[in-house]
Steps between C-alpha positions, in 0.01 A plus 500: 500500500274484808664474891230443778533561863310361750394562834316439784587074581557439874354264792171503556267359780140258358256718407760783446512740212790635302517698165744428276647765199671492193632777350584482134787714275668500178211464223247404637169576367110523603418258238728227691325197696658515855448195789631364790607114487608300838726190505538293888766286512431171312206608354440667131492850471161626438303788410337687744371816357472628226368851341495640107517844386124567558521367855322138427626276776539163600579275778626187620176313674715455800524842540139671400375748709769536697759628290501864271677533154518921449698657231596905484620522120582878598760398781542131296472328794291179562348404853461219695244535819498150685235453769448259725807320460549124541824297543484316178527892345806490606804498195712728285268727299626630156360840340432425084470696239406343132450639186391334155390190613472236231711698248865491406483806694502371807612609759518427950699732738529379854595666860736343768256358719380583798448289803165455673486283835163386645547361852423502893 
């Protein structure tokens, strides 16, 4: 079993920054693919980051070049540096962790949520 905990959501001004953490215990392992997904109310949740065990990333176009997907397998905790915020950023954002994708094996481990608020 894998338990997340995640940190770092608040209100935020346009243009703002925040980072966001997630800390990972239990059995959790380097190997592990770990994310962050958002989900705004009525609207799907989607993936926002995403990073594999050798540190290949990928983004969301909405959110290229401003946001930062880090991972420390040594502390198992996965980062989230958002730049240059922008109100339609704003939504619950979920810390992921997956493991054998596309086998019976499969895996997904979510956190609570954590709030982030974009406005004036």
């Amino acid at each position: 079993q894998v338990q997340l905990v995640e940190s770092g959501g608040g209100l935020v001004q346009p243009g703002g920054s925040l980072k966001l953490s997630c800390v990972a215990s239990g059995r959790m392992f380097s190997t592990y693919d770990m994310g962050w997904y958002r989900q705004a109310p009525g609207n799907e949740r989607e993936l926002v980051a995403g990073i594999t065990s050798s540190s290949s990333t990928n983004y969301t176009d909405s959110v290229k070049g401003r946001f930062t997907i880090s991972r420390d397998s040594a502390k198992k905790t996965v980062y989230l540096q958002m730049n240059s915020l922008k109100p339609e950023d704003t939504a619950v954002y979920y810390c992921n962790v997956q493991r054998g994708t596309g086998t019976r094996w499969f895996t997904t481990y979510w956190g609570q949520g954590t709030q982030v608020t974009v406005s004036s």
